[in-house]
N, C-alpha and C positions, 0 to 999 in steps of 0.2 A: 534750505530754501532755494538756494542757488542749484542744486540737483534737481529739484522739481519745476523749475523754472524753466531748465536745461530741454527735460523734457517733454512740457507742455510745447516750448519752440519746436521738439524735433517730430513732434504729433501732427503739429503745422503745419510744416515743412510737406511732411506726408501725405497730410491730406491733399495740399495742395498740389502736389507733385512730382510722390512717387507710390501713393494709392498708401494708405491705414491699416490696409491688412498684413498679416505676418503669420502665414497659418506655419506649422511641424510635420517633422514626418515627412514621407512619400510625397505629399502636395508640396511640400517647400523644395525638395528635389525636385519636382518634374515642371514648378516656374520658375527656377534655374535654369534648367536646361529651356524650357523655351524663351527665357531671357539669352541665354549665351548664341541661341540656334539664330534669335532675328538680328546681331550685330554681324554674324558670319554671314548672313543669307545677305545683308546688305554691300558686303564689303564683297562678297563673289560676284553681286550681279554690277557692281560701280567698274568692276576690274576686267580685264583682258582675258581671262579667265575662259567663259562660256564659249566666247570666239573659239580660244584655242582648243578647250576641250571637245567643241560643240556638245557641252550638254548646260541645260538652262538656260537656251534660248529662247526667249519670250517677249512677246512684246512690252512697250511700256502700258500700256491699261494694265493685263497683268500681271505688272510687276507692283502696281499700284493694289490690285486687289490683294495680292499676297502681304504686301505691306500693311494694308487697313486689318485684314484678318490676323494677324499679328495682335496689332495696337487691343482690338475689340476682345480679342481670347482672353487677353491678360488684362485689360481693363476691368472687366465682370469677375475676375480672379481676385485682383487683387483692391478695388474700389467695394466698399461695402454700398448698400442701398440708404442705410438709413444713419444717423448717429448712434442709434441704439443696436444697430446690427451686427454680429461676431466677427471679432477681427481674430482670432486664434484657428477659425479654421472656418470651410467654406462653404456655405448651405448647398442642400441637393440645386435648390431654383438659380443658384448662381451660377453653377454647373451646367445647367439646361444652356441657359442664357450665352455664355460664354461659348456653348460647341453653336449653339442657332447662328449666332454673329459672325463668328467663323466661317459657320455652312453659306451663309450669304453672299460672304464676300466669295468666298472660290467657288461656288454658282458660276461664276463670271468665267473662270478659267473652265470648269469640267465641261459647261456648255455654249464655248466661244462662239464655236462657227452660227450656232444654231440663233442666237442671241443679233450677230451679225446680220444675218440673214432676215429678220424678222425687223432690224431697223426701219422706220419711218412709217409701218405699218401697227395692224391689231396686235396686239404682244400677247400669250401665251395665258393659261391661267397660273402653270407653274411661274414663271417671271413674275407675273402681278404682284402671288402671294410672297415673294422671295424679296423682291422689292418695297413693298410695304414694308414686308418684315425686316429688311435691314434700316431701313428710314427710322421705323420705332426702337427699333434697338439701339440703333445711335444716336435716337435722341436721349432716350433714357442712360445710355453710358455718358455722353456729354454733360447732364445733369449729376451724376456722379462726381466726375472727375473735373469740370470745370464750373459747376452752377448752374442756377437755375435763367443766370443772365439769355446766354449765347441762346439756349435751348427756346426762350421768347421772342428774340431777336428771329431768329430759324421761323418759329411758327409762327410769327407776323407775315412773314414774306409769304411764306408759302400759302399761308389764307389770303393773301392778293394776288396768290396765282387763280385762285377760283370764285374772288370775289369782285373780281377787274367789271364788271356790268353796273355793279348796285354799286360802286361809287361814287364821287363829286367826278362832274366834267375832268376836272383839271387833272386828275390824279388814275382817269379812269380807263381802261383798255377791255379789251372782245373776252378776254376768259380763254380757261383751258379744260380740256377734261382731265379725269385722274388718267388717265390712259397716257395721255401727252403728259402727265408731271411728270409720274413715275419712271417712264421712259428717260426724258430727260436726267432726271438726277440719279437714277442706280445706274441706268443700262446703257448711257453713253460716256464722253467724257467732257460734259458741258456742266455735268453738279457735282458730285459728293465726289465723283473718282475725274476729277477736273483738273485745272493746272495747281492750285495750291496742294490738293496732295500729291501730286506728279513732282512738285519742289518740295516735297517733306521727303517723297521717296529720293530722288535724286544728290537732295545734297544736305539737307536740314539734318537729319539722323545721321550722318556722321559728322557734322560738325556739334552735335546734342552729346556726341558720345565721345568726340576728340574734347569736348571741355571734363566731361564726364571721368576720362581715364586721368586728364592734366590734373584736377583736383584730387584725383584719389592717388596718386604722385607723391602730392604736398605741395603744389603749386599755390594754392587759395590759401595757405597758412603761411605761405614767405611769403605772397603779397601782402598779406596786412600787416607783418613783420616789418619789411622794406619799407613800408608805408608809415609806419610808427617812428623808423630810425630815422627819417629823411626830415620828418614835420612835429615829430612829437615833442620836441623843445619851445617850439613855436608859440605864440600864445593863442590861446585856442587851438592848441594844435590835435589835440585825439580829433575835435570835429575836423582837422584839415585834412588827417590821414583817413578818415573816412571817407572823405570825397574821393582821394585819390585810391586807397584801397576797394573803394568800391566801381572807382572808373575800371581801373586792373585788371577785377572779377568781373567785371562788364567785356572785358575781350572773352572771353571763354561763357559765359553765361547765358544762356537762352529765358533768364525765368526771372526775375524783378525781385517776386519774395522772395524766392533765394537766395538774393541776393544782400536783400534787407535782415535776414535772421543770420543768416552765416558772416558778412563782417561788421550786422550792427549787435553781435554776443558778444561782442569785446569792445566797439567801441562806443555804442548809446552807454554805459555804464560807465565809462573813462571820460564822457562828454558831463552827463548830470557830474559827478565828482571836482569837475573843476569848473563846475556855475551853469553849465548850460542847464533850463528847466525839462525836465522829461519829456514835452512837447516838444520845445526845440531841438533835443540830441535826437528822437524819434524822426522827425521833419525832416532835418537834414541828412542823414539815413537813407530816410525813402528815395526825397529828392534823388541824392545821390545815385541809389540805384535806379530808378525808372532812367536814369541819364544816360546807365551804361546799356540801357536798349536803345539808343542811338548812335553807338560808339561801334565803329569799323571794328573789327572783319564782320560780324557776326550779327548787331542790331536785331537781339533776341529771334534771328530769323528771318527778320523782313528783307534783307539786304539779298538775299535770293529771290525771294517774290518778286522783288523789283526789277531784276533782270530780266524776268519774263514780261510783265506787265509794263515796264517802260522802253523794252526791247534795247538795250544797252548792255555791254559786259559789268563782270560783276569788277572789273578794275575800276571801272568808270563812276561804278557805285559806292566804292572804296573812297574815290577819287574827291568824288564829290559832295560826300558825306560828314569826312574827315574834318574839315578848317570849322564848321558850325556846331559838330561836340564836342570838340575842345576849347572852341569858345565859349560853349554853354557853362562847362566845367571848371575854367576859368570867373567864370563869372560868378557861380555857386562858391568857389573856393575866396572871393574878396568878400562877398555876403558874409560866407562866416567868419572872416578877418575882420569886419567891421562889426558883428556881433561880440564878438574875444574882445577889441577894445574899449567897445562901448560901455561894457560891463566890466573893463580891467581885471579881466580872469589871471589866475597865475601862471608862472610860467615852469615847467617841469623841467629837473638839471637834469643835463647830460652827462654819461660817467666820463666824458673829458671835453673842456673847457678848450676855447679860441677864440680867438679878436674875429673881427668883423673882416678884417682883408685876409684872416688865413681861409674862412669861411669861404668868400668869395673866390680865393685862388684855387679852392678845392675842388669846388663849382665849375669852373673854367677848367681845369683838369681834367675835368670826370666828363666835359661835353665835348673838350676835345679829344680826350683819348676815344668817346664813344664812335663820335666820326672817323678818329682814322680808322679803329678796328673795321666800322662799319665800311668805309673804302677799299680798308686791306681785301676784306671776304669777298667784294663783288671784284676787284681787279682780281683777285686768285681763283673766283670762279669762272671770271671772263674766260683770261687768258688756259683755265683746262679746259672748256669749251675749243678751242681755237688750238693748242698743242696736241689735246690727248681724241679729241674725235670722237669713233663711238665710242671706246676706255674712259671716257670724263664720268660719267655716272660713276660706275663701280670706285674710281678715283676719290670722287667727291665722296664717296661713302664712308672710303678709309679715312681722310681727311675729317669728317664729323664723327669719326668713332674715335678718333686720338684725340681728337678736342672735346671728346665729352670725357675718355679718362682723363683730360689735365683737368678738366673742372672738377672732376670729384675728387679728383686728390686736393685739389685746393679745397674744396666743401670738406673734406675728411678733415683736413688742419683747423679747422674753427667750431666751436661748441655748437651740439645740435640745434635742431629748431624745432623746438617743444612746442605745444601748443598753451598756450599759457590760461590761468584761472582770472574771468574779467572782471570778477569779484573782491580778487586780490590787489593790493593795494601797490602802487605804480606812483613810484617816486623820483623815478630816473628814466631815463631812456638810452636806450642801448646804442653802440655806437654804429654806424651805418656802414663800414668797409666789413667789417665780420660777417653781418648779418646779410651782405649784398653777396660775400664771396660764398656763402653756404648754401645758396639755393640758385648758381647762376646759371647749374643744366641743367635747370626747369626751363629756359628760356630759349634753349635750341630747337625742338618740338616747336613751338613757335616761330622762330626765324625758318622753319625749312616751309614749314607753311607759307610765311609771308613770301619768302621766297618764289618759290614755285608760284605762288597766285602773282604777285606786282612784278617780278623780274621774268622768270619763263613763259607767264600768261597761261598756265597750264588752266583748264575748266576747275571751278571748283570742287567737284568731287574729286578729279586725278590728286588735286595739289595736298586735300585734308587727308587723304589716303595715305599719302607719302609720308605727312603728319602723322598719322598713326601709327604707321609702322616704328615710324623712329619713338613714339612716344612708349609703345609695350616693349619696344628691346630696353628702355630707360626705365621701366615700370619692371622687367623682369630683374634686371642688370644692379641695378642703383643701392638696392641693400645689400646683397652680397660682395658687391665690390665695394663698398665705405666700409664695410666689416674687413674684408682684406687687406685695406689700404690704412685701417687704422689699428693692423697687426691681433684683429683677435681670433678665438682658438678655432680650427677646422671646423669642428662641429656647430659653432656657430654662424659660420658661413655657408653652412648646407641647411640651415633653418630658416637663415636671410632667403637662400634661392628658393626655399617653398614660399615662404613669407611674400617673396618680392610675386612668384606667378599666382598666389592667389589676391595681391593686391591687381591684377590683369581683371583675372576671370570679375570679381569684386567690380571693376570697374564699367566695364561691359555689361553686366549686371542691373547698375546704376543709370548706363546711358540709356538702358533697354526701358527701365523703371521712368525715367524722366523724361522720356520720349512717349509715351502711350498719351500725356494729355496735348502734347503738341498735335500727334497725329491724327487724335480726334478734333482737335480744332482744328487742323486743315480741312476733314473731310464737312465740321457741320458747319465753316465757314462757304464750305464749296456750294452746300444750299441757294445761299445769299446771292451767290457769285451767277449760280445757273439760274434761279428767279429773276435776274435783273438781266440776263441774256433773252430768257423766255419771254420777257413781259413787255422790255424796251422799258424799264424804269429810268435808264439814264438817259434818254431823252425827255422822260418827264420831269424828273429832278433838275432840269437844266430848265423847262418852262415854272417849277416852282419856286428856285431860286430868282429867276429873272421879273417875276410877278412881285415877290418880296421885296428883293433891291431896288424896285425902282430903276434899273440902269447904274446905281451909286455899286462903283467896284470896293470902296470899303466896308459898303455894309454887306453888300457881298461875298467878300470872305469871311467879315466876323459873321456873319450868320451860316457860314460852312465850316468854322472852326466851331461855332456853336452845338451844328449838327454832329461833328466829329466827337465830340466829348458823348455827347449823350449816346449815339452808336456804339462807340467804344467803352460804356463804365461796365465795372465785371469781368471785360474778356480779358485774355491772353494777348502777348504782343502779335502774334503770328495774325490768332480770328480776326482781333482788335484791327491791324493793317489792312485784311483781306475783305473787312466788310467795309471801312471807311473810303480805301481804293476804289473797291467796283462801284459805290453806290455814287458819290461824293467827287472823284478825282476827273472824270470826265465829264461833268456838267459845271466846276470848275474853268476848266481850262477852257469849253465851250464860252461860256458866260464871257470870263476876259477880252477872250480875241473877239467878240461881237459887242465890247466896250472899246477899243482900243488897243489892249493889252496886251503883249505876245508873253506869255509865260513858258519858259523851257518844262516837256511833261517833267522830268524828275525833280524841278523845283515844284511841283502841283503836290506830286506824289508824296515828297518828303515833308511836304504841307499839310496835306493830312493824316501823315503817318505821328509825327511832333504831336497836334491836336489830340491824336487816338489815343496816345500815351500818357496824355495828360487827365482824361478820365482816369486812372490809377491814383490818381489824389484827390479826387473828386467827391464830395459825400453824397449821398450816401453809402453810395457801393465801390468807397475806396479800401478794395482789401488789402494792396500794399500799404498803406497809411494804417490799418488797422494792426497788420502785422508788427510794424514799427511800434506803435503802441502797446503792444502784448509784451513786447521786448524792455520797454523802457517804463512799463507800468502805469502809462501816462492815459489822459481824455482820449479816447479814439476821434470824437469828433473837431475836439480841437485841434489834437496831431491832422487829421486831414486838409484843416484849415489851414493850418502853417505852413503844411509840405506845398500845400498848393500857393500859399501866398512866397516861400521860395522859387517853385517852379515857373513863376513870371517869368522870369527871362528868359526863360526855355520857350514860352510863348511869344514871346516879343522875334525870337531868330526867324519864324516862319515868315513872318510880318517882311522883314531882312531881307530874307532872300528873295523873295517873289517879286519886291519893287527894286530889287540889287541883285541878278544870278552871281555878280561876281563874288558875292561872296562864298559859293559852290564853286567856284573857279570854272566858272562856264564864260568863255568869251573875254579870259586873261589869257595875254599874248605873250607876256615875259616874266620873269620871277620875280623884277623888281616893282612892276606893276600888282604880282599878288601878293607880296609884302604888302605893300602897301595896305590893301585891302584887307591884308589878315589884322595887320597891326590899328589900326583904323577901328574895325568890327569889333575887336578884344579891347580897346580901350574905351568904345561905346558901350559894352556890356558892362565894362564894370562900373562907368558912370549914371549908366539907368538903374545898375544897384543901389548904389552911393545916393542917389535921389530916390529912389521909391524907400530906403533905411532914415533917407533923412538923415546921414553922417556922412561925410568925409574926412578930413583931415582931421574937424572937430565936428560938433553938431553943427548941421547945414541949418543958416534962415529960410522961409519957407522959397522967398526969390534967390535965392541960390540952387537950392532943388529943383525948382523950375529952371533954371537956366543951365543945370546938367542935364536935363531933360531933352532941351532944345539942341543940346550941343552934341550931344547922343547921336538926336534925329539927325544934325547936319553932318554927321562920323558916317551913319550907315546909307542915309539917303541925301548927298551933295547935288544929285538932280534934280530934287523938289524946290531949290532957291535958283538953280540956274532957268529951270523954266520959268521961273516968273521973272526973270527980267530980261531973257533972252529964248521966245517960244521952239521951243523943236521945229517946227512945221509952220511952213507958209502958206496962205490960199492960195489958188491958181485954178484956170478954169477946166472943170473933169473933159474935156474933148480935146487937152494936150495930155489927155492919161499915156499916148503912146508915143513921144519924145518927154516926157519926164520922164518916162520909164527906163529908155535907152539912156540919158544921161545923167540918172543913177551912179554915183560911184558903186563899186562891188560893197556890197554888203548892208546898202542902203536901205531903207522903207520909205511905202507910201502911204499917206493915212487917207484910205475909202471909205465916202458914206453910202452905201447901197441903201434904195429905199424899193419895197414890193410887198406882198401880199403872201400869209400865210394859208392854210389849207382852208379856214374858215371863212376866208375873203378880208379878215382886218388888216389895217396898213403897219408894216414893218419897217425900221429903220435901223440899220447894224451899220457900228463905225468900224471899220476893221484897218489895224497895221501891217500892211501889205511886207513881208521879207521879199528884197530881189534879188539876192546871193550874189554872183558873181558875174557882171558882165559877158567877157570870154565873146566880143567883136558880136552879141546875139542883139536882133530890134526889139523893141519895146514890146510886141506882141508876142513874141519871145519869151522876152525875159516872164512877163507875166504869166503866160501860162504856163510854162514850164515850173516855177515857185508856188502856182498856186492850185493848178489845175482847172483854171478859171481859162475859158475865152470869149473875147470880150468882140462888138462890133458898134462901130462908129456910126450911127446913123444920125444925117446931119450934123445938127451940134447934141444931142444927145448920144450919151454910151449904154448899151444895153448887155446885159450878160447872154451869151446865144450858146452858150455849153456848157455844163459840170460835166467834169471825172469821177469817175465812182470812186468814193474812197479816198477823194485828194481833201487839201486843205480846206477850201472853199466849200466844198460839202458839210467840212466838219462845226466853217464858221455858222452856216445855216442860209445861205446863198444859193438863189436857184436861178431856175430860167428866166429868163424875162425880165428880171428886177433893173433898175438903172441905177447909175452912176451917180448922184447929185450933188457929191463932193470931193475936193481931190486937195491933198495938202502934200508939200513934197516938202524932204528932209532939210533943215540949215547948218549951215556948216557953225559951230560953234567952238568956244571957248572950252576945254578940257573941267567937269562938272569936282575933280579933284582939286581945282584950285579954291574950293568952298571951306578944304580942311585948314585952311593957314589963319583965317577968324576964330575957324575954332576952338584950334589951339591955342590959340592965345586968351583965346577968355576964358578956357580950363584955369589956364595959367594966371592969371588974374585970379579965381575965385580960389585958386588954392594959395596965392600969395598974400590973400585977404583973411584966410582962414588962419593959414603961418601965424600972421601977426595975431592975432585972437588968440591962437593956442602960446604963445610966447608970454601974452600979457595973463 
């Protein structure tokens, strides 16, 4: 049962994402090799390479079309058409199909200039027919390899590229011909070969492929390892090591169900066994991994996207990512701590026993030895930097090759790391120094990465580069030297060095295999993305939101986080990002700041990237949640139910940030101010748990639950009680707008109500919070239009707007000529909105010293 099980998950898996078929013979040799050909074609054109050689110099379109004909050969190869269609080997029509989609995309490269040339103009009949035909090819491959979701989402859009006439007023625009689509989306790079596949080429597919070699390694099997030794004593602990075994598998992981089937085969079975119900251990599961597509470096992808689309580095996005999924993670992780004791699950012995302070000192050991090590490495790399010049590289090289032999001689002294049966029965838990020292140069590949990206700042593809390399000399290296080191005979160490290069070629393989449904969801995401440029949808999505809300910015966003779920159910985290971004995140941030609100873009962005991903628990078309069930035998629609009724406070952070950046660490000035912040947000998460569970210390009364509720709200948002008793903003009349403005302190805002008239002649009213950055001896008319791009002129006692900048602020809040000024409120100086948290703590502390005494009597 347990073998058939086995293999229904790894059918899944496949289908999902890395294509069902498995033909023999010559066909199985020759999508090898063009599996192994597109990880090398990527890693030549990321590298210095082409430069030097001068050969494969191309531009990026491209480099993008070489890449999409890649993804499309092998997709038709190796995705079947139908459920009932041969997976052993490959129909003539599949053949066609595969060289057609091919021929399409390098179209592009055999007839560049020509294709060039004929921009903006009548296009060709060859083009027409090449263009249609890659559009339908890629729909039908999307339908393949991702659903029938995306492929709907795609042909909605694009039937409002030609049905813009015979709309409603609100929603309706002039139309386009096929002439101008088709152009657009094959033959420029505004659709299909756009900026999201230009970041699939760039830097997604090696980072698809650096998770891809790390787990073919054995990295994915010591993280749920480490993750069992750490928590699996605990009560409820299989479900705590899932959380974290699958946050783990979330740095290296692009794919959610893979997530879900590979560390919930060992631990949805170890969760139902000690009480959790098959929904529940399925639920948390999911949860868990949809989690780790939020979770820095990687964010199943999107964390590249975001760099282009919010025009920030991808440190920044690291940066700012980081403090809100581990709070999430955090949060999930007391969820199931308050499930294990609500239910007084048991608790699983350890094969060696300790008090609570040896525990604790061990703990404090292990986090301070991890900081010094961690200090040691950057002082040691500093100062080669600084002694050795341009010799620091090669330096540093010897240095990480002496330190991965002393790891593996340490991994060679402690018993393998088997991959264990989740079937079999699990009565102890292994001790966590053995199991930490056997797998801990799996985590150098890793640090050379993080390295290069947070310390060197190197681009992300240079840094995951560097990553790889170290990761195949580890991948070729690692078996024949543990064989060496653990004294066995010659001949067996020359099986290790075959063994170890075909676990390389094996993994490349894989990346190649697991990247064909990303890089189709780039390009039929790129549809969406060039429809909504072609059409100007995001300026209508900004008057249908605005007609909805009423002006109310909370029903405003829940009705964009509304919109984000439904956009998002079905897709991939990449599409899921890529269509919820373009459609959604700029009519967003428009709506705010023409409410009052200044929203930083990447807190918009991560707002509905959170929402997008939350459609993955969503029913009906929750296929992670469905997977999870397949796994744990359990309701698929109640596991959906569950995973989503966990994933609450994953919903609640977006809410967080938007009316708090600080908790992005946007506009913290010192560490002790984002402590604060951090510890604050993490102690809120877990008391919006604790109340929506209805349990803390013991079962909460229902005004207890309310009152973690509130105590929450004053943990994440202390500015919603200080404005009401001490307003931000003071009236004052709009014809001192140009000495309030100059005596602005730096960094100040002003709250303007512009009132004028829209294109139809109706009357308009936008509140907007003016940013005046920083002084720096400028006047008021100055300061203003330099921040906003707005200039303003005094007439009489009225202020009239007498210039926009193309492209500035003011443009974007929806301010034109002519409009006036009718309101002006300038900033008050106040009381620090941190001191709100000293009440609150204290009535935590109250309702759990109220609870104490209940659980005592």
């Amino acid at each position: 049962m347990a073998t058939e099980t086995r293999r229904d998950l790894d059918d899944l898996i496949a289908e999902n994402d890395l294509g069902a078929r498995s033909p023999s013979g010559l066909t199985s040799r020759l999508i090898v090799l063009i599996c192994l050909a597109w990880p090398i074609y990527q890693l030549y054109v990321t590298s210095p390479l082409p430069f030097i050689l001068g050969i494969g110099l191309i531009d990026d379109t491209q480099q993008r079309a070489i890449h999409l004909a890649f993804a499309m050969f092998l997709g038709f190869m190796l995705f079947p058409a139908f459920a009932r269609s041969p997976r052993r080997y490959i129909p003539l029509a599949d053949w066609l199909l595969a060289l057609l989609a091919a021929a399409c995309c390098l179209y592009i490269i055999a007839f560049y200039h020509e294709i060039l040339g004929n921009a903006g103009g009548r296009r060709t009949t060859a083009e027409t027919i090449v263009s249609i035909g890659g559009l339908l090819l890629l729909a039908e491959l999307t339908r393949r390899t991702l659903g029938i979701a995306l492929v709907i989402v795609a042909g909605m859009f694009s039937a409002y590229v030609f049905l813009g006439p015979q709309l409603p007023d609100l929603i309706a625009h002039r139309g386009h011909s096929l002439n101008r689509y088709i152009d657009h989306m094959w033959l420029t790079t505004e659709g299909v070969f756009g900026l999201p596949l230009g970041v699939s080429n760039s830097f997604i597919f090696l980072y698809v492929l650096f998770g891809a070699l790390l787990d073919k390694a054995g990295a994915g099997n010591y993280f749920i390892k480490l993750s069992f030794s750490m928590l699996g004593h605990l009560r409820g602990g299989p479900a705590k090591a899932a959380v974290v075994s699958s946050g783990l598998t979330g740095l290296i992981s692009g794919s959610a169900i893979a997530n879900v089937v590979t560390t919930g085969t060992f631990t949805i079975p170890l969760m139902k066994r000690i009480g959790f119900s098959g929904e529940k251990a399925a639920a948390i599961e999911v949860s868990s991994s949809i989690n780790g597509q939020i979770m820095p470096p990687v964010m199943g992808a999107a964390a590249f996207l975001m760099t282009e689309f919010v025009g920030i580095s991808y440190f920044e996005v690291v940066l700012h990512a980081f403090v809100p999924a581990i709070i999430s993670y955090v949060g999930l992780f007391y969820i199931v701590h308050l499930e294990a004791v609500k239910a007084n699950m048991p608790v699983l012995d350890k094969l060696r026993e300790s008090t609570l302070l040896q525990s604790i000192g061990r703990f404090l050991f292990g986090f301070g030895l991890v900081a010094v090590v961690a200090g040691a490495v950057y002082l040691v790399a500093s100062g080669l930097a600084v002694i050795a010049g341009p010799a620091a590289t090669p330096l540093a090289a010897v240095l990480l090759a002496a330190l991965y032999v002393m790891l593996l001689k340490t991994a060679a002294s402690q018993p393998p790391l088997e991959t264990d049966d989740p079937e079999a029965a699990l009565t102890t838990i292994p001790e966590l120094r053995p199991t930490l020292l056997a797998g801990l140069h799996y985590i150098l590949p890793i640090g050379v990465l993080v390295w290069c990206l947070m310390i060197l700042r190197f681009s992300p593809g240079l840094a995951v580069t560097w990553a790889i390399g170290a990761l195949a000399v580890i991948l070729i290296t690692q078996r024949p030297l543990m064989a060496w080191l653990r004294a066995e005979p010659s001949p067996q160490v020359h099986s290790e060095l075959r063994a170890g290069g075909a676990d390389l070629l094996a993994g490349m393989v894989s990346g190649s295999r697991n990247m064909i449904g990303v890089a189709l969801a780039m390009a039929a995401a790129g549809i969406i993305v060039g429809v909504v440029s072609l059409t100007g949808l995001g300026l209508l999505m900004t008057e249908i939101i605005g007609a909805i809300s009423g002006g109310s910015l909370m029903i405003m966003l829940l009705f964009t986080a509304l919109m984000c779920i439904i956009l998002g159910m079905g897709l991939p985290t990449t599409a899921n990002y890529i269509v919820v971004a373009s459609v959604m995140a700029g009519p967003l941030m428009t709506m705010a700041a023409q409410n009052g609100l200044i929203i930083p873009l990447f807190a918009v962005h991560l707002f509905v990237f959170y929402f997008g991903l939350i459609s993955g628990t969503t029913p009906p078309v929750a296929v992670d949640s469905f997977a999870g069930a397949a796994v744990a035998r359990s309701d698929p629609l109640r596991t959906s139910i569950m995973a989503f009724f966990y994933s609450l406070r994953t919903s609640v952070l977006p809410f967080i940030f938007v009316f708090n950046p600080e908790l992005l660490l946007i506009g913290v000035n010192s560490v002790s101010h984002a402590l604060l912040i951090i510890a604050s947000s993490t102690v809120a998460m877990c008391l919006f748990g604790a109340a929506t569970m209805g349990f803390f210390l013991i079962r909460s009364y229902r005004w207890e639950s309310a009152a973690l509720l509130l105590i929450a709200f004053t943990l994440v948002r202390p500015g919603f009680w200080l404005d009401q008793i001490d307003p931000p903003f003071t009236e004052v009349d709009p014809a001192t707008v140009f000495d309030v403005a100059r005596a602005t302190p730096d960094g100040g805002r002003l709250r303007m109500t512009f009132e004028g008239e829209n294109f139809s002649g109706d009357p308009i009213e936008r509140v907007i919070n003016v940013p005046l950055g920083a002084a720096e001896g400028r006047s008021g008319p100055e300061r203003l239009e330099g921040e906003t791009g707005m200039t303003l002129r005094l007439d009489q006692r009225s202020v009239v707007v007498e210039d926009i900048r193309f492209d500035s602020p003011a443009q974007k809040w929806g301010i034109d000529f002519g409009w006036k000024v009718i309101g002006l409120q300038k900033s008050n100086s106040r009381m620090d909105k941190e001191w709100f948290f000293v009440p609150a703590y204290l009535a935590m502390l109250l309702i759990m010293g109220l609870q104490w005494r209940r659980r005592l009597t």
